[in-house]
C-alpha positions as CSV (number, residue, x, y, z in Angstrom):
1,X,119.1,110.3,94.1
2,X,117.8,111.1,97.8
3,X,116.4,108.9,100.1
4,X,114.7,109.4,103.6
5,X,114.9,106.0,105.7
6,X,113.6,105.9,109.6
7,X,116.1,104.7,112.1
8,X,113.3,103.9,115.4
9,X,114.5,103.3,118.8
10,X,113.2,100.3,120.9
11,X,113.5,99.4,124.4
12,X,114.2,95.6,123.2
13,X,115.6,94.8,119.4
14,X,115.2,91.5,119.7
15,X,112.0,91.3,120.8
16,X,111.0,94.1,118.4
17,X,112.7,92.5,115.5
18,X,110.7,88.7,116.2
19,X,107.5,91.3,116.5
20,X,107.8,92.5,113.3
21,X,109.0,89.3,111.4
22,X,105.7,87.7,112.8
23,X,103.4,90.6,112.0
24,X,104.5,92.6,109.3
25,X,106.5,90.1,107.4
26,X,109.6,91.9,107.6
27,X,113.2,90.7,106.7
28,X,116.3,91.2,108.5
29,X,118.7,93.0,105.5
30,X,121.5,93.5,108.0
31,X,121.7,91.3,110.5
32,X,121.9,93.4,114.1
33,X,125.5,94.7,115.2
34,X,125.4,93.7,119.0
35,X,127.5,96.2,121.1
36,X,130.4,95.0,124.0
37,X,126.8,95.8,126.4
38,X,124.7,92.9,124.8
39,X,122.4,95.9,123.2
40,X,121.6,95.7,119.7
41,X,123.4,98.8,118.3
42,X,122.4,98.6,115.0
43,X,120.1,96.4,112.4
44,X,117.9,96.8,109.4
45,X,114.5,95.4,108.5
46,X,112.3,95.7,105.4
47,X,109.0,94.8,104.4
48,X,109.1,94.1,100.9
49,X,111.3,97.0,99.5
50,X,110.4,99.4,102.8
51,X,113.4,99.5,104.9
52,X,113.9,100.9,108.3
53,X,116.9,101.0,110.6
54,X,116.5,100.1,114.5
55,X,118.5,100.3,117.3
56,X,117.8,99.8,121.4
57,X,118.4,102.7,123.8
58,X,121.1,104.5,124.5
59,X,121.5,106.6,126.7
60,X,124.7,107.8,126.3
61,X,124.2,108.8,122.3
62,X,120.0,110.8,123.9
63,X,118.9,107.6,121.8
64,X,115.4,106.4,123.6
65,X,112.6,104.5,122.8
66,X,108.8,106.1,122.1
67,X,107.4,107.5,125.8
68,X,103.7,106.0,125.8
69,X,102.9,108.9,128.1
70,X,103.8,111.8,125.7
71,X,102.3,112.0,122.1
72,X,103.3,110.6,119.0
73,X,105.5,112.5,116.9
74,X,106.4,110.5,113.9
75,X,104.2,107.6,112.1
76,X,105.3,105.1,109.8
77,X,103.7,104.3,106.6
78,X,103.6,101.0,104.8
79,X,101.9,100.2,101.8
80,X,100.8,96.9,102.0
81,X,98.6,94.4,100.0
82,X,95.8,93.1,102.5
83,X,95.0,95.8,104.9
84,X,92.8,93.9,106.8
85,X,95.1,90.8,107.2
86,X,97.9,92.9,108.3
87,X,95.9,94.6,110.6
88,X,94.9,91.4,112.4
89,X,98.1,90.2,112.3
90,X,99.5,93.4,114.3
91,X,96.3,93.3,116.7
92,X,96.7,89.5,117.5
93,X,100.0,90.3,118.3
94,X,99.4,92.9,120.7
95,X,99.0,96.4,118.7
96,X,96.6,99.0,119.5
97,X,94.4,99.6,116.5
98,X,93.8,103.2,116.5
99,X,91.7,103.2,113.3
100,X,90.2,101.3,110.5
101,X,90.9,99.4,108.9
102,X,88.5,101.7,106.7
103,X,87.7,103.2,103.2
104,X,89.8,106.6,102.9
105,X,89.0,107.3,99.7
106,X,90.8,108.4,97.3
107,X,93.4,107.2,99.3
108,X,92.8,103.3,99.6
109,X,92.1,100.8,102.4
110,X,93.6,102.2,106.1
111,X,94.2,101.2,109.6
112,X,96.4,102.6,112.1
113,X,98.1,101.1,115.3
114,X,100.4,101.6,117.8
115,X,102.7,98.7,117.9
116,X,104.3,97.2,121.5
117,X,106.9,99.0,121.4
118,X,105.4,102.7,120.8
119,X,105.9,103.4,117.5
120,X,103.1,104.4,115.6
121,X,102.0,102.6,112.1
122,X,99.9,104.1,109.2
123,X,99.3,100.7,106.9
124,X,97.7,102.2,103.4
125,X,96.0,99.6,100.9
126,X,95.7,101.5,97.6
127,X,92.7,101.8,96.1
128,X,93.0,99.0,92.6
């Protein structure tokens, strides 16, 4: 069996990780590996069943968070349940909504955002 699971950079993990406990719902699955520096060198979050991995910057390894000023180049997407309550979750808590949330059929309910800390979101609702 394959499986594909982001690994996202942030400028601040812990800040990052409360952000997404408080808007998206998400776990910590492995609680975050804290380097000799104080920066968080390695954790994992998941919103029920969707995993990611997440780490702050590092220079050293060309590991850097999403540059505001430059396009996006990879979105995530996350099947949720309520569309519209996660996207007013995210938006109270600071995320740019860049669309929706919307009627895509045949695709479902959709919104996307740009979270604080650059990284761009694709929530789906599928159609019932």
């Amino acid at each position: 069996m394959s499986e594909l699971t982001p690994y996202i950079c942030v400028a601040d993990s812990r800040a990052a990780i409360e952000w997404y406990r408080e808007r998206l719902g998400a776990e910590v699955v492995f609680e975050p590996v804290v380097m000799d520096d104080g920066h968080v060198g390695h954790c994992e979050l998941e919103v029920a069943g969707a995993r990611w991995m997440m780490s702050d910057e590092f220079e050293s390894a060309g590991v850097a968070a999403p540059d505001p000023a430059r396009g996006t180049a990879v979105s995530l997407h996350l099947t949720v349940d309520d569309v519209d309550a996660v996207c007013a979750a995210v938006r109270e808590g600071g995320a740019t909504i860049d669309r929706g949330p919307e009627d895509n059929p045949p695709v479902g309910r959709v919104a996307v955002f740009h979270d604080p800390f650059g990284h761009r979101w694709f929530l789906n609702q599928p159609m019932s």
